[in-house]
C-alpha positions as CSV (number, residue, x, y, z in Angstrom):
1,X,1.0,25.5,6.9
2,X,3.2,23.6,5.0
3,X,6.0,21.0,6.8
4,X,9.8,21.2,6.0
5,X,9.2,17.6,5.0
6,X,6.2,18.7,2.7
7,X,8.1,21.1,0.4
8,X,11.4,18.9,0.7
9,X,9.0,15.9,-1.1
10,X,7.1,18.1,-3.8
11,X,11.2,19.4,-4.6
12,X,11.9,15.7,-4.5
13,X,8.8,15.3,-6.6
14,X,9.4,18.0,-9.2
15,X,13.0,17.1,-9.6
16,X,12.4,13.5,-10.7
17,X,9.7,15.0,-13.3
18,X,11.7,17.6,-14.8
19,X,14.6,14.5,-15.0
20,X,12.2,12.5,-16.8
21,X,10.7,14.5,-19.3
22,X,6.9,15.0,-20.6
23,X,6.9,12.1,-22.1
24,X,7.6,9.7,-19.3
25,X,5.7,11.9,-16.6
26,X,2.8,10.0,-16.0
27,X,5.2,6.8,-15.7
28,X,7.1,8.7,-12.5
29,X,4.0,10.1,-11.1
30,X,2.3,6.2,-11.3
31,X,5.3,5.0,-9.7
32,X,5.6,8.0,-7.0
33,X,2.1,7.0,-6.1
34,X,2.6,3.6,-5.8
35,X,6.1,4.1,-3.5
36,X,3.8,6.6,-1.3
37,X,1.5,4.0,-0.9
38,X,3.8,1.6,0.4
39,X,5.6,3.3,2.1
40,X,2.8,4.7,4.0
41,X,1.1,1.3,4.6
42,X,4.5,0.3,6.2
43,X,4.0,2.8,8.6
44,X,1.4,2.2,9.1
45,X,2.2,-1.6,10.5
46,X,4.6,-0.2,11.5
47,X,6.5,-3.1,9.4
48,X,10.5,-2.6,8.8
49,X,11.9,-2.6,5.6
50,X,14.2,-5.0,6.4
51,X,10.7,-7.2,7.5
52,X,8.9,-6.1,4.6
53,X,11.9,-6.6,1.9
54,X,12.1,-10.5,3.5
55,X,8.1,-11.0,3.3
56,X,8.0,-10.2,-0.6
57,X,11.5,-12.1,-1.3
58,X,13.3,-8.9,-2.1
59,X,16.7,-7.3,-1.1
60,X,16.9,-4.1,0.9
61,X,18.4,-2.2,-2.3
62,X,15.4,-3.6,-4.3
63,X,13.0,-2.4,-1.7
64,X,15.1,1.3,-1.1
65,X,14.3,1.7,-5.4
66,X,10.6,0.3,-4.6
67,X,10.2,2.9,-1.9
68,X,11.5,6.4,-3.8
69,X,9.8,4.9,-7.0
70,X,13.0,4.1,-8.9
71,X,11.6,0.1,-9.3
72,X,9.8,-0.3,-12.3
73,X,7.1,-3.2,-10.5
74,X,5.8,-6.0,-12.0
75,X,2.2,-7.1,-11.8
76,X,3.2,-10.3,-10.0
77,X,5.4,-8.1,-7.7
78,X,2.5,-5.7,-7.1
79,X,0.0,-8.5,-6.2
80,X,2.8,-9.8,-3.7
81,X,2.6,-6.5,-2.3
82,X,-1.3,-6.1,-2.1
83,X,-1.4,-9.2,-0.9
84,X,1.1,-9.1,2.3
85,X,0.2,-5.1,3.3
86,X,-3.6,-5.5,2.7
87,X,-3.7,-2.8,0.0
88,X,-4.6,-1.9,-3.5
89,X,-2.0,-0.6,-5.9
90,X,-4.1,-0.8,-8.9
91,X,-7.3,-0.2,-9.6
92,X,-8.5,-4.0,-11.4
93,X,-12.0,-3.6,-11.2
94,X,-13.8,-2.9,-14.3
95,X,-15.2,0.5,-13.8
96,X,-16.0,2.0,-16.7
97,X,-17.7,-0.8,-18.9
98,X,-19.0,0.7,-22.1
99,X,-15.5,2.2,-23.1
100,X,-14.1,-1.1,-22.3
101,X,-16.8,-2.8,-24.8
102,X,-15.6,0.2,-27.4
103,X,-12.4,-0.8,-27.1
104,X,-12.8,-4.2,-27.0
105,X,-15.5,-4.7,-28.9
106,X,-16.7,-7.3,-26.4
107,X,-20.2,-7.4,-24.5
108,X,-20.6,-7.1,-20.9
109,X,-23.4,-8.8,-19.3
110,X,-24.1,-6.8,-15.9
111,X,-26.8,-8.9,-14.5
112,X,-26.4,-10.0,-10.6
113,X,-22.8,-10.6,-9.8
114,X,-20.7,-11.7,-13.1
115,X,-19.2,-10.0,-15.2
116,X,-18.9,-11.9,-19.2
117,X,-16.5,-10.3,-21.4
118,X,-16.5,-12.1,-25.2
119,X,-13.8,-10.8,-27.2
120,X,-15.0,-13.4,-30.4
121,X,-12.6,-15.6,-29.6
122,X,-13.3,-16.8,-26.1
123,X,-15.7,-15.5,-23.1
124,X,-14.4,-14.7,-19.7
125,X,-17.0,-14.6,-16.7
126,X,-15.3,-12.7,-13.7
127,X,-17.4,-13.0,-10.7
128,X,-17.8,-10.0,-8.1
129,X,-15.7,-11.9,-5.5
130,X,-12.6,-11.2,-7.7
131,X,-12.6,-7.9,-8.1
């Protein structure tokens, strides 16, 4: 059965779609996602805005437009985030290699625990512990 809160959130939901257009759909839905995610970890804590918005060095208005996806994040912002809820916004871990090497045209070398991306110009060696 669905909640008065359920269908009042997919209208909310569809609204800001149909506002942005095809085009910029998947750019509202990513941010949707990342507000719901928040805003769910905060309740979670059960963490204030008011608390949170002063942990992250944000103002209440900037943490309102984080919270119904209006913000457009940056990664340093996001990482703030993850850091002070404990959570993961984005997915940084390097999941699916050989389209990475396609694209890249880098190697990966998957032995043990590192991970050694060489683009021709410089290798990177990401170990496990980072993610």
């Amino acid at each position: 059965m669905t909640t008065m809160k359920e269908k009042r959130n997919r209208n909310l939901v569809a609204e800001a779609l149909a506002k942005f257009g095809e085009a910029n759909q998947n750019k509202v839905r990513n941010k949707l996602i990342i507000a719901t995610k928040i805003s769910r970890r905060l309740c979670e804590l059960k963490m204030s805005q008011k608390d949170f918005a002063e942990k992250i060095g944000k103002s209440a208005p900037e943490v309102s437009d984080i919270l119904s996806g209006d913000r457009n994040l940056t990664i340093d912002t996001m990482t703030d985030i993850e850091q002070i809820l404990n959570i993961h916004l984005l997915d940084t871990t390097l999941l699916n290699v050989h389209k990475m090497e396609r694209e890249c045209l880098g190697t990966f070398d998957l032995s043990g625990s590192l991970y050694t991306y060489d683009n021709g110009c410089q290798t990177l060696t990401i170990s496990s512990d980072e993610g």
